[in-house]
LOMARKOL-968974 format. One record per atom (N, C-alpha, C): atom name; residue number from 1; x, y, z. Coordinates in steps of 0.001 Angstrom, whole numbers, plus 500000, padded with zeros to 6 digits. Layout:
BEGIN
 atom  nr      u      v      w
   CA NUM      X      Y      Z
...
END
This chain:
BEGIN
 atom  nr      u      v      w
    N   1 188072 419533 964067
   CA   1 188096 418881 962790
    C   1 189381 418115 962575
    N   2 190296 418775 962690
   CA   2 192006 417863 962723
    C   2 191494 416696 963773
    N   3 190982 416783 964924
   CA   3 190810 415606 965815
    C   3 190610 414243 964905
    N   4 189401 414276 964898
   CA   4 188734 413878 963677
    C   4 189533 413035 962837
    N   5 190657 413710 961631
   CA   5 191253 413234 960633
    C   5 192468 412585 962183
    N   6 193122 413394 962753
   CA   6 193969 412499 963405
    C   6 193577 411176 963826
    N   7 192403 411064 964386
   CA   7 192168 410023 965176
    C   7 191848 408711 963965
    N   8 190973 408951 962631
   CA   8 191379 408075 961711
    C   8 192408 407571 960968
    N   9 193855 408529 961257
   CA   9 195051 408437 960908
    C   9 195166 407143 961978
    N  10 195459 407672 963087
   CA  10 196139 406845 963837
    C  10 195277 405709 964173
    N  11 193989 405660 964419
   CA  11 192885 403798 964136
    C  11 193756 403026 963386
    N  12 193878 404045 961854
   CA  12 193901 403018 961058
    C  12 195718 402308 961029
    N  13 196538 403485 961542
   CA  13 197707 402913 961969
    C  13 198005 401797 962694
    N  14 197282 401966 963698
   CA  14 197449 401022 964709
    C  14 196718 399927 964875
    N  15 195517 399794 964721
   CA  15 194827 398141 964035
    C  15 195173 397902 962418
    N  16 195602 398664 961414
   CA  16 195265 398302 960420
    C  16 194389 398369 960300
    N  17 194036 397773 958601
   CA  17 193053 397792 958200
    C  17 191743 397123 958284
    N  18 192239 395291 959344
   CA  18 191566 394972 959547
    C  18 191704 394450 960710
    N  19 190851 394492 961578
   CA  19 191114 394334 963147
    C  19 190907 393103 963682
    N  20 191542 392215 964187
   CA  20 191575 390489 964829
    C  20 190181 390700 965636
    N  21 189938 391350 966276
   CA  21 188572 391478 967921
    C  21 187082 391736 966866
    N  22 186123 391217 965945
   CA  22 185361 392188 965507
    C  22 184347 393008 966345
    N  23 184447 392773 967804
   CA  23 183847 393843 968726
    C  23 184475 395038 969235
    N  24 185446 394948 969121
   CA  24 186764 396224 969082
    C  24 186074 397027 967879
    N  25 186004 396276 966995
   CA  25 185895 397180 965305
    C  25 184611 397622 965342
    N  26 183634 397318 965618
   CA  26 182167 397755 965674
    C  26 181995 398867 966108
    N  27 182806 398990 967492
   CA  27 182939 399962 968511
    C  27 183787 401214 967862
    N  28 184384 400765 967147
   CA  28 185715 401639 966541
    C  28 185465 402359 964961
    N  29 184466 401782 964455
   CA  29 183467 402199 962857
    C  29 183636 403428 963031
    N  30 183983 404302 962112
   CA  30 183948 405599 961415
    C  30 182562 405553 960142
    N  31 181693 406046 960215
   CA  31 180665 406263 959222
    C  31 181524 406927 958046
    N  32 180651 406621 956464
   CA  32 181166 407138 955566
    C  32 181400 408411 955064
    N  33 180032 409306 956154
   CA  33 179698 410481 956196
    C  33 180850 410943 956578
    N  34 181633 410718 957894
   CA  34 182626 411378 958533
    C  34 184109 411482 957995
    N  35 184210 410238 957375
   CA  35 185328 409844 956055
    C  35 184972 410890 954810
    N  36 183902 411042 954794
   CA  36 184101 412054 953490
    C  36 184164 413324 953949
    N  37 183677 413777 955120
   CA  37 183744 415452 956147
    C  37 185560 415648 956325
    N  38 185858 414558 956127
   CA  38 187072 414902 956814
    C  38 188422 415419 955235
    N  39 187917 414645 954240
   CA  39 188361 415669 953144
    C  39 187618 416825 952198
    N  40 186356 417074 952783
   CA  40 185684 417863 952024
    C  40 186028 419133 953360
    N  41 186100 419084 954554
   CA  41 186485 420066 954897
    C  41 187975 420776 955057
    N  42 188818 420038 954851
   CA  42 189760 420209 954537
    C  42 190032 420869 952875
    N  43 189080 420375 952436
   CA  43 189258 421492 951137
    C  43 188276 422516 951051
    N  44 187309 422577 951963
   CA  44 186713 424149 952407
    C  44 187689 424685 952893
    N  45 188308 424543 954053
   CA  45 188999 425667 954964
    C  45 190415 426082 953755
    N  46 190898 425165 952754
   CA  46 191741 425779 951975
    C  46 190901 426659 950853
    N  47 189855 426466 950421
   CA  47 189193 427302 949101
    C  47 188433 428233 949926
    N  48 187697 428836 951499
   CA  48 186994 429456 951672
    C  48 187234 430871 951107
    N  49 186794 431816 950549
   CA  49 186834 433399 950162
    C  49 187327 433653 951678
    N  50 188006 434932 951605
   CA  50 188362 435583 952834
    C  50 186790 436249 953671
    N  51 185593 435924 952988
   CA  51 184462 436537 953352
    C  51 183975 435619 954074
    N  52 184047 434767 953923
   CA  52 183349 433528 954602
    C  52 184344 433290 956022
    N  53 183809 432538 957069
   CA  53 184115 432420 958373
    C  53 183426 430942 958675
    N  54 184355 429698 959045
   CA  54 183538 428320 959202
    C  54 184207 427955 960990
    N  55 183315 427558 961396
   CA  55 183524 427514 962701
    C  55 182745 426370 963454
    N  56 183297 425125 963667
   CA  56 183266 423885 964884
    C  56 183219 424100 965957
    N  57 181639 423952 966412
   CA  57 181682 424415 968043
    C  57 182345 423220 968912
    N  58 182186 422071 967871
   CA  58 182990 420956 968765
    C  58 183691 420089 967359
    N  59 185438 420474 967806
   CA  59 185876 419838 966763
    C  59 185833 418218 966162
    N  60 185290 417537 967084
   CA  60 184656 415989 966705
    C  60 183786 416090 966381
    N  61 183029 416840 965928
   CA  61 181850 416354 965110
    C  61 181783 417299 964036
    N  62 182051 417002 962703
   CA  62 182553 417472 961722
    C  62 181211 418045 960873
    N  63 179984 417059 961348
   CA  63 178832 417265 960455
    C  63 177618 418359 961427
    N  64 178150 418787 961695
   CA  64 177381 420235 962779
    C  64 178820 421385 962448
    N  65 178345 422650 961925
   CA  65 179471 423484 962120
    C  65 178164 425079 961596
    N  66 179461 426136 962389
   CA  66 178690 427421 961538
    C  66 179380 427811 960318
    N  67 178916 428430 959583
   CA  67 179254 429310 958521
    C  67 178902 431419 958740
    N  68 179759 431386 958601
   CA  68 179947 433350 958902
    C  68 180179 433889 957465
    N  69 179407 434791 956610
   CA  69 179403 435167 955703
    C  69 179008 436770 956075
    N  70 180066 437260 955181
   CA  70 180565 438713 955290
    C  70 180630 439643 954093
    N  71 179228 439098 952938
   CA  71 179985 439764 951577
    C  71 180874 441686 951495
    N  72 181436 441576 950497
   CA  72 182244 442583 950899
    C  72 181378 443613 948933
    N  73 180503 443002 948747
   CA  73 179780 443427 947682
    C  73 178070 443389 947260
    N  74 177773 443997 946389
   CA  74 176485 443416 946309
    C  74 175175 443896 947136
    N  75 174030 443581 947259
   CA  75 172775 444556 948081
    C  75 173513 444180 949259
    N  76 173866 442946 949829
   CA  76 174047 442766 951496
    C  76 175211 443294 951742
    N  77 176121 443802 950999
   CA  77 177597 444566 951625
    C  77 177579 444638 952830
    N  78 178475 444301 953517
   CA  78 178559 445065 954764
    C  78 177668 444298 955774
    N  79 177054 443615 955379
   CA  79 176113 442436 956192
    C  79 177441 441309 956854
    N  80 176765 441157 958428
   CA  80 177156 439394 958494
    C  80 176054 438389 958613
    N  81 176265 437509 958686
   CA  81 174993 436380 958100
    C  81 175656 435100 958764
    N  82 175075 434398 959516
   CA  82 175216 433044 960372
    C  82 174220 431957 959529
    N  83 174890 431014 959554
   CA  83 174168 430378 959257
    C  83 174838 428748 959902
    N  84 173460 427708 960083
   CA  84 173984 426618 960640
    C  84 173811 425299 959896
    N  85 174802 424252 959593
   CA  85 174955 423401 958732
    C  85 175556 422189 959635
    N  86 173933 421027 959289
   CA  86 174202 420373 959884
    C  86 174164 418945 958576
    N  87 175418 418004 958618
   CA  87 174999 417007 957635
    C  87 174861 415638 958202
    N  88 173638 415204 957484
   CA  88 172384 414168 958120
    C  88 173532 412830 957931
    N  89 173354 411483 958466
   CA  89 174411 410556 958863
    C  89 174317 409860 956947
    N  90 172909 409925 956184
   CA  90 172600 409664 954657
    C  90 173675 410515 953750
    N  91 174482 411248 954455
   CA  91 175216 412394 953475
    C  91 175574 411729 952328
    N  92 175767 412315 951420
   CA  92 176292 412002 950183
    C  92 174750 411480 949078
    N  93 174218 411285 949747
   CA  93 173050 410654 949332
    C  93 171537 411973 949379
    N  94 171676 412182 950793
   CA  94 171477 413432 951483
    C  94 171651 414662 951480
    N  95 171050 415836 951092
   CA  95 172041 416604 951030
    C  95 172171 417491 952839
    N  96 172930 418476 953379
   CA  96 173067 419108 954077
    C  96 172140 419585 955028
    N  97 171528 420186 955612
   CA  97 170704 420934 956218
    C  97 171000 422058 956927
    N  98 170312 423323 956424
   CA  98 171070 424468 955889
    C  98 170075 425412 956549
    N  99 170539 426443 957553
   CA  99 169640 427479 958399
    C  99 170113 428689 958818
    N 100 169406 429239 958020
   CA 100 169980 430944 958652
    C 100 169567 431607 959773
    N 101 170604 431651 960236
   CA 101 170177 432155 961865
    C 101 170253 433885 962141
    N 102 170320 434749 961317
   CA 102 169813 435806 961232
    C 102 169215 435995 960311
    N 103 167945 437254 961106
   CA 103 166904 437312 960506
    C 103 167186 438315 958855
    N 104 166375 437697 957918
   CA 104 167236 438626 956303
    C 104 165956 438578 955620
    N 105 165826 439218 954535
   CA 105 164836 438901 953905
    C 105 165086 438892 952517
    N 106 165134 437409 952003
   CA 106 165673 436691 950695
    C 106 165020 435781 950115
    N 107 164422 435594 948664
   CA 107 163515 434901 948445
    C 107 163446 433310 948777
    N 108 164915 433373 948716
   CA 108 164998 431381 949121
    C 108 165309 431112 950367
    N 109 165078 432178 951413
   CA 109 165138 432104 952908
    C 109 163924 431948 953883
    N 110 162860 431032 953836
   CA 110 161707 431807 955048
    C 110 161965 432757 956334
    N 111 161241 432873 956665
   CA 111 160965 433612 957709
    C 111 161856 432803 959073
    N 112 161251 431830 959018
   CA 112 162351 430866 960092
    C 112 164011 430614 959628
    N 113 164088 431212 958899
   CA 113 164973 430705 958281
    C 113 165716 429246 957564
    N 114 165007 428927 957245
   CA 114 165069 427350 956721
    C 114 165015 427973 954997
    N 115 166451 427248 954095
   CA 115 166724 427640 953426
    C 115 165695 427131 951802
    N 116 165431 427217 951397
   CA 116 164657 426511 950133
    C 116 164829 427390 948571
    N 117 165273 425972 947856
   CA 117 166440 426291 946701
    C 117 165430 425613 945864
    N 118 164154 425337 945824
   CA 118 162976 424709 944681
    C 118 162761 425921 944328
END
């Protein structure tokens, strides 16, 4: 995830803002999705509860990650709970896509685990 914010640090250092080649720049586009992953996760990993666990199997790609949830209260105490969050390239517009990868049994969880909040 730092990759990520570094590497738009330094793009934008080093061409500026606007680049002389526009085939350099095409090649070089950051989506808006990834511009906004890169301060919305940065203010997850500072606000997460000590219960929660977020984890980048590959730190360049900001919009695939797990979530590890550990409540320390409540019917699931003592439970851990995976779940996988992937956000679609429409983000912001879009919302998330959201899957629990252990098996639980919760009314807004199916069986496959595919999450549903209607």
């Amino acid at each position: 995830m730092l990759t990520l914010a570094n590497k738009l640090k330094r793009d934008h250092g080093v061409k500026g803002p606007h680049s002389p080649n526009p085939a350099s720049d095409s090649t070089r586009r950051v989506s808006v999705r990834d511009k906004l992953l890169v301060k919305e996760v940065a203010e997850l990993e500072a606000n997460l509860p000590c219960t929660c666990k977020v984890n980048f199997p590959d730190p360049n790609k900001l919009h695939y990650f797990h979530l590890a949830v550990s409540p320390d209260e409540g019917y699931y105490q003592g439970g851990k709970f995976q779940f996988e969050i992937e956000v679609p390239d429409a983000y912001n517009m879009v919302p998330p896509k959201v899957k629990c990868l252990t098996r639980i049994w919760h009314p807004n969880i199916t069986e496959t685990g595919e999450i549903c909040l209607r």
